[in-house]
N, CA, C and O atoms as CSV, one atom per row, in Angstrom:
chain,resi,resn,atom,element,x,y,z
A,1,UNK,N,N,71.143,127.572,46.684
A,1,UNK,CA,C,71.468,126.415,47.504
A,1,UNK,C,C,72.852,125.925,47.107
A,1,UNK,O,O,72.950,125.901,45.880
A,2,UNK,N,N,73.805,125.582,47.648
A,2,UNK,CA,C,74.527,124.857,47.852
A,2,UNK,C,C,75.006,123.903,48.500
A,2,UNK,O,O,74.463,123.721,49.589
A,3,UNK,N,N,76.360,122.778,48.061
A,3,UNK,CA,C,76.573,121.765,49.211
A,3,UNK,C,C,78.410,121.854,48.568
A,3,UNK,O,O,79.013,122.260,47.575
A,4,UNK,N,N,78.626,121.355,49.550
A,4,UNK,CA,C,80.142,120.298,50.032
A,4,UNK,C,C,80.378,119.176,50.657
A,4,UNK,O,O,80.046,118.931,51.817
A,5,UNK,N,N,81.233,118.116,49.560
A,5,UNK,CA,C,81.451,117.178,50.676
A,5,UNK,C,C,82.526,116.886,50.671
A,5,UNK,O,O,83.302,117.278,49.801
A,6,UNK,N,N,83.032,115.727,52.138
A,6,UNK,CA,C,84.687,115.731,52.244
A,6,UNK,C,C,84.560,114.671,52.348
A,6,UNK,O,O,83.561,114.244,52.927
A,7,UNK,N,N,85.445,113.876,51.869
A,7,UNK,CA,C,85.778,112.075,51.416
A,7,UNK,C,C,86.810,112.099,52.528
A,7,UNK,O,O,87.163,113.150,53.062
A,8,UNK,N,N,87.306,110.843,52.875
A,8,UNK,CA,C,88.003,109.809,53.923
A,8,UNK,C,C,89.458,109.805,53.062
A,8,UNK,O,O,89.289,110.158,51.895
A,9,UNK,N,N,90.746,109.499,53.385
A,9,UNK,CA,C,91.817,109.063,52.393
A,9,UNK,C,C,91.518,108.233,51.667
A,9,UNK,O,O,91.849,108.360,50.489
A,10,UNK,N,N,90.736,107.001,52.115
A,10,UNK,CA,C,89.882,106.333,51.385
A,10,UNK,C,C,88.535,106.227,50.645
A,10,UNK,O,O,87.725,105.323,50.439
A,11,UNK,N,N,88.650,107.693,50.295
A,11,UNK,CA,C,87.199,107.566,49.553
A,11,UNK,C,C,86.142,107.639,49.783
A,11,UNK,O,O,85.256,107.807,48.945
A,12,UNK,N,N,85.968,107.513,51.165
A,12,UNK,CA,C,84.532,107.568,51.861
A,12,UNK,C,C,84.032,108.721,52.302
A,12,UNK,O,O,84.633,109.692,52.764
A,13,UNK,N,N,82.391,108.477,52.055
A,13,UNK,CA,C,82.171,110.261,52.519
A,13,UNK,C,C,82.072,110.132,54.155
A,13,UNK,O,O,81.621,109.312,54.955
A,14,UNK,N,N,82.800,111.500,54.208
A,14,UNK,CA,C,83.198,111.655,55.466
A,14,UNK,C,C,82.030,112.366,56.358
A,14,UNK,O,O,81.484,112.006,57.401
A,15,UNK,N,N,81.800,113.961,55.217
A,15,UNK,CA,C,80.887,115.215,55.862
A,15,UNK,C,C,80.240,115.313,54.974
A,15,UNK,O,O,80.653,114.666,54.012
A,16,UNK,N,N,79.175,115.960,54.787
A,16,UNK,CA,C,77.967,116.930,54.050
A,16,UNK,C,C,77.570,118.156,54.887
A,16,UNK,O,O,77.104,118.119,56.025
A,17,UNK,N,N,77.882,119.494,53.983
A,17,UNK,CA,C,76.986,121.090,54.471
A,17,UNK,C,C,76.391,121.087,53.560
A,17,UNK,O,O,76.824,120.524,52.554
A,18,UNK,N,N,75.395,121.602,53.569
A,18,UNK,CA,C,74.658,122.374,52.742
A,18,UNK,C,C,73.668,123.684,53.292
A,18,UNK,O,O,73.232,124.014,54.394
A,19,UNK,N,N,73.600,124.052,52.366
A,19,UNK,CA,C,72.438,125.296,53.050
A,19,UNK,C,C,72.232,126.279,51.507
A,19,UNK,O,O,72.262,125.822,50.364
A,20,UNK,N,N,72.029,127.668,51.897
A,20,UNK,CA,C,71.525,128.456,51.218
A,20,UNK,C,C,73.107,129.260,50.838
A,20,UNK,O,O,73.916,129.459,51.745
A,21,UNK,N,N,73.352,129.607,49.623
A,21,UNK,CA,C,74.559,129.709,48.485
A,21,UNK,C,C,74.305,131.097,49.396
A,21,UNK,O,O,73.268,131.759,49.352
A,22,UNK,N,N,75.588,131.425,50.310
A,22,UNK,CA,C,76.310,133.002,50.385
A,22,UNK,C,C,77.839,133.032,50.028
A,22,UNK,O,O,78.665,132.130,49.886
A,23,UNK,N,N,77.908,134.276,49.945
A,23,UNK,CA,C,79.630,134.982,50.215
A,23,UNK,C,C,80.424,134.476,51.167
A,23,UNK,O,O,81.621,134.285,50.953
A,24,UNK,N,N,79.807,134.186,52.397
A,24,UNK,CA,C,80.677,133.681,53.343
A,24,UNK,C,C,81.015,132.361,53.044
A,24,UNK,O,O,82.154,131.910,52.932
A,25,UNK,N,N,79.771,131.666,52.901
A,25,UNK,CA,C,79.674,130.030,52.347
A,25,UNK,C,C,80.950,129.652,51.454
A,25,UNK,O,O,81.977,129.033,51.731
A,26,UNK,N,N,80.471,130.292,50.213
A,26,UNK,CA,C,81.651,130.292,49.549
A,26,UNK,C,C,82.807,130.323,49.431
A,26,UNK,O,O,83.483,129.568,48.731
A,27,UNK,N,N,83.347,131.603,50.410
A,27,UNK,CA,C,84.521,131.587,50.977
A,27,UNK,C,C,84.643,130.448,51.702
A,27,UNK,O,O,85.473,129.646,51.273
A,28,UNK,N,N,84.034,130.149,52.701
A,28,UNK,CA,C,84.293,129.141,53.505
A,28,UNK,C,C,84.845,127.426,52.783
A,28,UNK,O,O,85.446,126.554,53.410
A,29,UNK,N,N,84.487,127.381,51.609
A,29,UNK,CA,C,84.245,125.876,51.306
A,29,UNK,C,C,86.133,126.462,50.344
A,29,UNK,O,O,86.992,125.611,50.115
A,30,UNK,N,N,86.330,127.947,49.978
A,30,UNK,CA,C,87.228,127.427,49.350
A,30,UNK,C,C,88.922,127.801,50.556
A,30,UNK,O,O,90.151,127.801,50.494
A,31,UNK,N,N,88.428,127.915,50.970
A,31,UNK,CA,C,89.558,128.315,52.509
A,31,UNK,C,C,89.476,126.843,53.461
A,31,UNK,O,O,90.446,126.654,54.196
A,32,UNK,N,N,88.424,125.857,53.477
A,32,UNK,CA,C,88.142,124.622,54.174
A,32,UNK,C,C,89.624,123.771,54.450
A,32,UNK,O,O,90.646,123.625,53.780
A,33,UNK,N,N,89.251,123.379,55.563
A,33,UNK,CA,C,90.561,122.369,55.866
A,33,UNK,C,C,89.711,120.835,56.190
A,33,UNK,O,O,88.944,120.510,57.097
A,34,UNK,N,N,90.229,120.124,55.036
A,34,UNK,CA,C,89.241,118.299,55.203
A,34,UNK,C,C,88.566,118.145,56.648
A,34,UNK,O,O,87.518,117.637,57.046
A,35,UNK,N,N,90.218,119.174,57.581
A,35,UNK,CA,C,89.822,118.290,58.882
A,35,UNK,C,C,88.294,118.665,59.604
A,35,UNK,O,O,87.541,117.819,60.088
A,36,UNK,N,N,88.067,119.962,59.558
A,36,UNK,CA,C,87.288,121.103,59.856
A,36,UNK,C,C,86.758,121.556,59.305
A,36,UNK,O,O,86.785,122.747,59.615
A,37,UNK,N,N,85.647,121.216,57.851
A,37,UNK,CA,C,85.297,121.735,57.013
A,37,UNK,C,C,83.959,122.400,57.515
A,37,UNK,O,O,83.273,122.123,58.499
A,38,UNK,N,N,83.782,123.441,56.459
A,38,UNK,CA,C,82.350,124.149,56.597
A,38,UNK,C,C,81.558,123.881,57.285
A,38,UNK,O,O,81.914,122.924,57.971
A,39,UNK,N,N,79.679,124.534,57.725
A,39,UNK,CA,C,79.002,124.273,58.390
A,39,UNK,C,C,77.934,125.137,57.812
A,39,UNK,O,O,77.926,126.341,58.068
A,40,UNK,N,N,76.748,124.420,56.804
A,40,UNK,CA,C,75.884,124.588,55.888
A,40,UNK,C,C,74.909,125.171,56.762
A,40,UNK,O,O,74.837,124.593,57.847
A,41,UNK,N,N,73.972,126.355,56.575
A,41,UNK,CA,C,72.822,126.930,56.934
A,41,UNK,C,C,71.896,125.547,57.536
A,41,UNK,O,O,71.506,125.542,58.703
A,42,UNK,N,N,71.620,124.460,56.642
A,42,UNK,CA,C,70.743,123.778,56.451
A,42,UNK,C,C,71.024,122.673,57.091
A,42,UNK,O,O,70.487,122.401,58.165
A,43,UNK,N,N,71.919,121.887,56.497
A,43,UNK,CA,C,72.388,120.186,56.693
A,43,UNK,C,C,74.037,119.959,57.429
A,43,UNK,O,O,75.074,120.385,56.921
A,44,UNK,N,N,73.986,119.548,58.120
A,44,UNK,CA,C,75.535,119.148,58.818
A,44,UNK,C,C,75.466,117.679,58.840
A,44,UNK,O,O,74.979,117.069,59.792
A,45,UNK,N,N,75.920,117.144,57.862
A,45,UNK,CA,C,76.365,115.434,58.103
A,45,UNK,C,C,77.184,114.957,58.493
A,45,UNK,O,O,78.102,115.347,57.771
A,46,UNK,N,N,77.696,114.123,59.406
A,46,UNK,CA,C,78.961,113.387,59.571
A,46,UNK,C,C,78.894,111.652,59.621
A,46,UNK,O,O,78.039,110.948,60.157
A,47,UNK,N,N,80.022,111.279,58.920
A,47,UNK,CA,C,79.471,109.807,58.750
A,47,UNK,C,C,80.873,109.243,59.409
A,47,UNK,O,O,82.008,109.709,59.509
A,48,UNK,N,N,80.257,108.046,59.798
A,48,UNK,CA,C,81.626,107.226,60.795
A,48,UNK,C,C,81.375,105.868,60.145
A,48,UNK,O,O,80.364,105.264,59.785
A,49,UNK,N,N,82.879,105.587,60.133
A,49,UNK,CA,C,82.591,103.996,59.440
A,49,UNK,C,C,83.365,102.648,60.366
A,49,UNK,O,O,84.252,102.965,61.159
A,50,UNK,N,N,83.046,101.400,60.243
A,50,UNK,CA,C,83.685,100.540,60.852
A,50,UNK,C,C,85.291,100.495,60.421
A,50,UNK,O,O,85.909,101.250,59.670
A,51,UNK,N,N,85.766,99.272,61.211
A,51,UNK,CA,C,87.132,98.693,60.111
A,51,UNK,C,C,86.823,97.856,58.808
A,51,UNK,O,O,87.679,97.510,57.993
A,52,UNK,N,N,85.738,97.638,58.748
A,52,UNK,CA,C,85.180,97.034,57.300
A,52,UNK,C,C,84.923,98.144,56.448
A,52,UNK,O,O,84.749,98.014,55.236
A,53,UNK,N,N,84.899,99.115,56.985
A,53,UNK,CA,C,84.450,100.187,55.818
A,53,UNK,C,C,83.322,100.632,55.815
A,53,UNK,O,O,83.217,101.727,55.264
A,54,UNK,N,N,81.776,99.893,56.517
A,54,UNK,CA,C,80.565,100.280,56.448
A,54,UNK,C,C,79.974,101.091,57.339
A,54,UNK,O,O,80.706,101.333,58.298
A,55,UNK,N,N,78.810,101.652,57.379
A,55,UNK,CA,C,78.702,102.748,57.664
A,55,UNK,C,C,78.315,102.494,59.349
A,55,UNK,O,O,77.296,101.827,59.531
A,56,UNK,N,N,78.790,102.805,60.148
A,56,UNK,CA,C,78.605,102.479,61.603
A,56,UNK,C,C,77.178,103.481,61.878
A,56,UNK,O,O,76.057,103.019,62.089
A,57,UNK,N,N,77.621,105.372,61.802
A,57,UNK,CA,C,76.546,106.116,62.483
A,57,UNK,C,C,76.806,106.935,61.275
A,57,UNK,O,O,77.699,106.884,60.428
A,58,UNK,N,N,75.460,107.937,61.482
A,58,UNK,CA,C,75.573,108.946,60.725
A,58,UNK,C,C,75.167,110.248,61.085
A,58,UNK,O,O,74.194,110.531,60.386
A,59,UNK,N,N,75.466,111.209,61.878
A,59,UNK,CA,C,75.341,112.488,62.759
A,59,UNK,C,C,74.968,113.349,62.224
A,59,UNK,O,O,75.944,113.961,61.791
A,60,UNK,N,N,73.887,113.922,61.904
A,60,UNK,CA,C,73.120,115.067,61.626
A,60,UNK,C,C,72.761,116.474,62.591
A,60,UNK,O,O,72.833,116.468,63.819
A,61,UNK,N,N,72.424,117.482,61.890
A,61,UNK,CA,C,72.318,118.319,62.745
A,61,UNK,C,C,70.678,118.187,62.579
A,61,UNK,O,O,69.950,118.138,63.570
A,62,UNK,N,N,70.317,118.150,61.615
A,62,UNK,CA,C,69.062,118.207,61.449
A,62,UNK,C,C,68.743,116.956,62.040
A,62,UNK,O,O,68.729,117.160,63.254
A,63,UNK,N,N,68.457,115.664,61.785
A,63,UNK,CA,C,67.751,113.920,62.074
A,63,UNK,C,C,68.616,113.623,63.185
A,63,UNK,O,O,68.222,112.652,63.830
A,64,UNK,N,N,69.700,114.171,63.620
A,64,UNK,CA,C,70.634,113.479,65.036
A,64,UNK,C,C,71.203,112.753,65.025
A,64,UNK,O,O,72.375,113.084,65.207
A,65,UNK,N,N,70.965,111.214,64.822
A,65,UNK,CA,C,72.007,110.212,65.184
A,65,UNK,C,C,71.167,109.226,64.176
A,65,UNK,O,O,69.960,109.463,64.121
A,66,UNK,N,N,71.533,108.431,63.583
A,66,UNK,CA,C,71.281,107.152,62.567
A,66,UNK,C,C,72.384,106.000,63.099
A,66,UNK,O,O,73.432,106.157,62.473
A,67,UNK,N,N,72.455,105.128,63.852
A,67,UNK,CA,C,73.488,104.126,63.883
A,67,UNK,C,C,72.738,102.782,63.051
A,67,UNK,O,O,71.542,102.561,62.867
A,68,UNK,N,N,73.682,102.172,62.728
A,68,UNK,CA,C,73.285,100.697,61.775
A,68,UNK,C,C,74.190,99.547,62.582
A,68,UNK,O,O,75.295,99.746,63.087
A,69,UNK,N,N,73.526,98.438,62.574
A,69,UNK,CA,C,73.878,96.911,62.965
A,69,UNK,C,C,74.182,95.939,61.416
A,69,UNK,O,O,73.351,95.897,60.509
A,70,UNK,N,N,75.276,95.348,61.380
A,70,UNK,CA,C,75.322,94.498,60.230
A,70,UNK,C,C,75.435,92.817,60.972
A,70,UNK,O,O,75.561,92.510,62.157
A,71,UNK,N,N,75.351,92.114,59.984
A,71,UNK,CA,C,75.581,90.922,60.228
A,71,UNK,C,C,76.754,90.143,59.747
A,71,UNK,O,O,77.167,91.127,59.133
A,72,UNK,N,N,77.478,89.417,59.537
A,72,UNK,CA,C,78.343,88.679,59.369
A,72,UNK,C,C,78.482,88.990,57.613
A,72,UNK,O,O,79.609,89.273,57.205
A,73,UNK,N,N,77.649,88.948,56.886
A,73,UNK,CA,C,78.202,89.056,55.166
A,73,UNK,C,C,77.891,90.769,55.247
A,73,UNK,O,O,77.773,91.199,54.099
A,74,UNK,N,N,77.731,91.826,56.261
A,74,UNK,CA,C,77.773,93.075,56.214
A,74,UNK,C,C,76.543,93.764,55.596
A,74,UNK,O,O,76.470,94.900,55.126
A,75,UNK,N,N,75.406,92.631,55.725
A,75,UNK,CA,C,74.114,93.064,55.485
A,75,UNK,C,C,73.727,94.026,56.705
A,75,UNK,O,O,74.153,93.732,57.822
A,76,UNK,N,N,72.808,95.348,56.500
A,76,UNK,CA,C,72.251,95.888,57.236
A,76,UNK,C,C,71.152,95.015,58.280
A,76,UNK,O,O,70.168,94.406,57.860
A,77,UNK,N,N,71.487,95.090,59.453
A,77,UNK,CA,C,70.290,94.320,59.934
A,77,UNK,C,C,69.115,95.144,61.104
A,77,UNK,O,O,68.034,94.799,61.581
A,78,UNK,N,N,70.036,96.452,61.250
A,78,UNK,CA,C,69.027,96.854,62.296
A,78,UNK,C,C,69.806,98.617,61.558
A,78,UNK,O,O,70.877,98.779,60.972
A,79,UNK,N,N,68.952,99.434,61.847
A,79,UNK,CA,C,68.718,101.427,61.790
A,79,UNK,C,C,68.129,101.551,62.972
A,79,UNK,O,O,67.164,100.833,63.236
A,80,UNK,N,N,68.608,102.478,63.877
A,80,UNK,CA,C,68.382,102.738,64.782
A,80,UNK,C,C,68.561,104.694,64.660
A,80,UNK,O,O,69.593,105.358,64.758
A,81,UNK,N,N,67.106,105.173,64.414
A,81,UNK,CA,C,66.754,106.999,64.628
A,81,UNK,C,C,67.081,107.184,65.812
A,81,UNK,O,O,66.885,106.317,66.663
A,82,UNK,N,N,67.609,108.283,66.068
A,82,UNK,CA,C,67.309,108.932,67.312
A,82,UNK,C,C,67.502,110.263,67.324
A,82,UNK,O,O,68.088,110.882,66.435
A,83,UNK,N,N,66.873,110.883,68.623
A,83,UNK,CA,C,66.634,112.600,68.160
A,83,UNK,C,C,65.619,112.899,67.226
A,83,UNK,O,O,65.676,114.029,66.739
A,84,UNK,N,N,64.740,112.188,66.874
A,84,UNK,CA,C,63.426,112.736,65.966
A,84,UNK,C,C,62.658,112.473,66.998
A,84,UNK,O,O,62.790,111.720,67.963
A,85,UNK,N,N,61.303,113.670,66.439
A,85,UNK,CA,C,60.336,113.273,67.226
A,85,UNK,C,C,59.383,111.922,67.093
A,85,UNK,O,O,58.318,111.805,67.697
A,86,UNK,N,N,59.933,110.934,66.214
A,86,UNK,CA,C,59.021,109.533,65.987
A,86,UNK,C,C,61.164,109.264,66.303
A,86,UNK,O,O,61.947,109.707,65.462
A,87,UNK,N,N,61.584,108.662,67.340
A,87,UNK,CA,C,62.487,107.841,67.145
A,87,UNK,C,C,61.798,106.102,67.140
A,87,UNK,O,O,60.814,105.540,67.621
A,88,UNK,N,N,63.096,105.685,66.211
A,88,UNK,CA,C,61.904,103.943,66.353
A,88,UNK,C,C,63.586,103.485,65.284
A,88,UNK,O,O,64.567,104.030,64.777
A,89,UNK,N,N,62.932,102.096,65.474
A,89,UNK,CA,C,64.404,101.019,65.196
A,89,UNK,C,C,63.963,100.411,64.258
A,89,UNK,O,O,62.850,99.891,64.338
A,90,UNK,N,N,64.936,100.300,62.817
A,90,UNK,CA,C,64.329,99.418,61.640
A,90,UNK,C,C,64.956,98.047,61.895
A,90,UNK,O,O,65.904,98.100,62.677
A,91,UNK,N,N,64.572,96.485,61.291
A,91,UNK,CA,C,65.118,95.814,61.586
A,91,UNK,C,C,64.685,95.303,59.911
A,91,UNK,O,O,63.727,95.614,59.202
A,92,UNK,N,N,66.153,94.166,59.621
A,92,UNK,CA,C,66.038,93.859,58.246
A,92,UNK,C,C,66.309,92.107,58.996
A,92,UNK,O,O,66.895,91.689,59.995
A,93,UNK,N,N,65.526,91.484,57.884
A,93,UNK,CA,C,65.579,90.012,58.189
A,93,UNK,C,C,65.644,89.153,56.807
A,93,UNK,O,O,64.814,89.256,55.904
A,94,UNK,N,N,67.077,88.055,56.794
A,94,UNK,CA,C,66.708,88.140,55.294
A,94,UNK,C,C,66.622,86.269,55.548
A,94,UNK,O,O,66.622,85.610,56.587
A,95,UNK,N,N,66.557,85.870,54.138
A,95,UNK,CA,C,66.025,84.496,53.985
A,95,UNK,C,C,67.491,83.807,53.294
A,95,UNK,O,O,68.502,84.475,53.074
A,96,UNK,N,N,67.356,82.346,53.015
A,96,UNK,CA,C,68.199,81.780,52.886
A,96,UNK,C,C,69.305,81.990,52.062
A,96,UNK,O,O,70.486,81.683,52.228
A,97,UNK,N,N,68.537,82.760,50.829
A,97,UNK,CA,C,69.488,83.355,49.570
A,97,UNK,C,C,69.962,85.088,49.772
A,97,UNK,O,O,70.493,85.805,48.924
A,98,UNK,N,N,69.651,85.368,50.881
A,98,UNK,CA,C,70.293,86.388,51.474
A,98,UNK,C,C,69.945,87.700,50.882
A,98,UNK,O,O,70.640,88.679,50.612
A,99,UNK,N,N,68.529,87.425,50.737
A,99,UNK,CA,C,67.662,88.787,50.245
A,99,UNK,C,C,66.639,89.172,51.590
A,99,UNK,O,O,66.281,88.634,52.638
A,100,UNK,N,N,66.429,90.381,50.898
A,100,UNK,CA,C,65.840,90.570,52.457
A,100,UNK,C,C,64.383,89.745,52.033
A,100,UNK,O,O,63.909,89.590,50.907
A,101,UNK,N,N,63.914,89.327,53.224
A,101,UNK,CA,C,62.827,88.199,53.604
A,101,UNK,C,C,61.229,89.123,54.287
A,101,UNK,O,O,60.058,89.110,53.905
A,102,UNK,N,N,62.039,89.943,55.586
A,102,UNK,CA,C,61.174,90.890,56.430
A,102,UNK,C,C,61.750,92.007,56.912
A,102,UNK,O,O,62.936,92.022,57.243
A,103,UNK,N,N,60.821,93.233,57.012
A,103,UNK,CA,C,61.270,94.214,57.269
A,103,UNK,C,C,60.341,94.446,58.496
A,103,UNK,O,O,59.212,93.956,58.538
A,104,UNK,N,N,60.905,95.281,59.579
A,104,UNK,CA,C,60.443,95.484,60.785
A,104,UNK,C,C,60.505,96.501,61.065
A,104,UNK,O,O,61.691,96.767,60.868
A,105,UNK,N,N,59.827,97.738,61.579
A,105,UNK,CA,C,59.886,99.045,62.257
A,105,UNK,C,C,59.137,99.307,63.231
A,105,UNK,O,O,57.930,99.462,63.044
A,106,UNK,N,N,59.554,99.385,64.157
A,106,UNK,CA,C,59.528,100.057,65.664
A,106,UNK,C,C,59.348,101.222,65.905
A,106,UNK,O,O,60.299,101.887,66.317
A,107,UNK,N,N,58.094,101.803,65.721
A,107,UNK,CA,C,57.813,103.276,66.414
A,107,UNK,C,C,58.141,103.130,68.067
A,107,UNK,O,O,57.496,102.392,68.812
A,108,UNK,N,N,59.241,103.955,68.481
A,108,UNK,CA,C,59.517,104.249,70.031
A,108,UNK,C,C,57.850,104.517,70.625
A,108,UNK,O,O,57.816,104.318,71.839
A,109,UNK,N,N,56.538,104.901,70.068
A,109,UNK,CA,C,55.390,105.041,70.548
A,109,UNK,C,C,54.638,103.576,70.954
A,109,UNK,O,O,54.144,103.268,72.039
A,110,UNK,N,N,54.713,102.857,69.831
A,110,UNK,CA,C,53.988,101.781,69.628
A,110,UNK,C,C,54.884,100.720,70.698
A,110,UNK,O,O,56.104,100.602,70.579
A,111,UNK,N,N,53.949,99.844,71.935
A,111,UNK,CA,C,54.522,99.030,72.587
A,111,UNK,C,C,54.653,97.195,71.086
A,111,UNK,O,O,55.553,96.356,71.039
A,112,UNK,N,N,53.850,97.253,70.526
A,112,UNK,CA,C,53.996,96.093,69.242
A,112,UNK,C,C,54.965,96.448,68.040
A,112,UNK,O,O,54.906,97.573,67.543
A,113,UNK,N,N,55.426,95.956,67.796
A,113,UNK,CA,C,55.845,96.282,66.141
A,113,UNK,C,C,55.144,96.218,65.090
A,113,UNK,O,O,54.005,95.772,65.227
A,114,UNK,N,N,55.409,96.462,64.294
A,114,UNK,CA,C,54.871,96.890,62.540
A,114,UNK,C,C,55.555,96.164,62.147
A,114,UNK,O,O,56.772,96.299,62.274
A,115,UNK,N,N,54.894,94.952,61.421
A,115,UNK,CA,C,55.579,94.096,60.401
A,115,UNK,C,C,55.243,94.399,59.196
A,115,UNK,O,O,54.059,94.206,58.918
A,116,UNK,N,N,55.945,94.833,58.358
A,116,UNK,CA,C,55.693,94.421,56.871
A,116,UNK,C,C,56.548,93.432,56.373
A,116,UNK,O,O,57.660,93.101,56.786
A,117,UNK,N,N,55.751,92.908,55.230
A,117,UNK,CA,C,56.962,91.939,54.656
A,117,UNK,C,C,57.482,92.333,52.823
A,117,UNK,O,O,56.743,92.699,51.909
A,118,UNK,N,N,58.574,92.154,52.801
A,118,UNK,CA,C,58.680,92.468,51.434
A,118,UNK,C,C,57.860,91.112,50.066
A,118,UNK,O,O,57.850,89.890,50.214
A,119,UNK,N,N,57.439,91.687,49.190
A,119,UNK,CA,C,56.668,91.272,48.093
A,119,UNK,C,C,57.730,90.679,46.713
A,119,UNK,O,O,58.368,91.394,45.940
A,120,UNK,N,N,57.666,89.320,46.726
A,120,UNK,CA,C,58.617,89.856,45.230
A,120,UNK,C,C,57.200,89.959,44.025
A,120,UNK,O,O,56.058,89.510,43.929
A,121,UNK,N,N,58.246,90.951,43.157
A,121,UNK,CA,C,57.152,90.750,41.889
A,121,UNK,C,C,57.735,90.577,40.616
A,121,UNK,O,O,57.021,90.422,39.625
């Protein structure tokens, strides 16, 4: 098995391959151009970020599409799957001290939601 990843000018991960360690692979990751890099047996990631820096979507070959919603202090507030066969929408809800409070998930099946709530202990 192997992987590669390619960072942003700024640091951020950009891509993820991975797959199963060949000759070609190999070659490939050391011939790679940032812009155009490799393409893993297994995993193809691509990550996109806002002008804040956080993570907008995240493009898979395998899971498809992951986009995220933030709120004003850049808390996660909503995950949104798509392209799985359970697509469904997470939602984060937090409380006054700006921890999360409730967590929400949305099976695309289920017309109700699933509440759980987080526990402190």
């Amino acid at each position: 098995f192997i992987q590669a990843q390619y960072h942003t000018p700024t640091g951020l991960l950009a891509h993820q391959a991975a797959g199963r360690s060949s000759a070609l692979f190999r070659q490939a990751l050391q011939e790679a151009d940032p812009q155009h890099p490799p393409f893993g047996s297994e995993v193809n990631r691509h990550w996109y970020y806002t002008q804040a820096h956080t993570v907008e979507c995240i493009k898979d070959s395998r899971w498809q599409e992951t986009r995220y919603g933030y709120n004003a202090n850049d808390q996660v507030v909503a995950a949104i799957f798509s392209g799985t066969y359970r697509a469904r929408e997470e939602q984060f809800i937090y409380d006054a001290n700006q921890n999360i409070g409730h967590y929400q998930r949305i099976p695309e099946e289920l017309g109700e939601p699933v509440r759980q709530e987080y526990q402190e202990y």
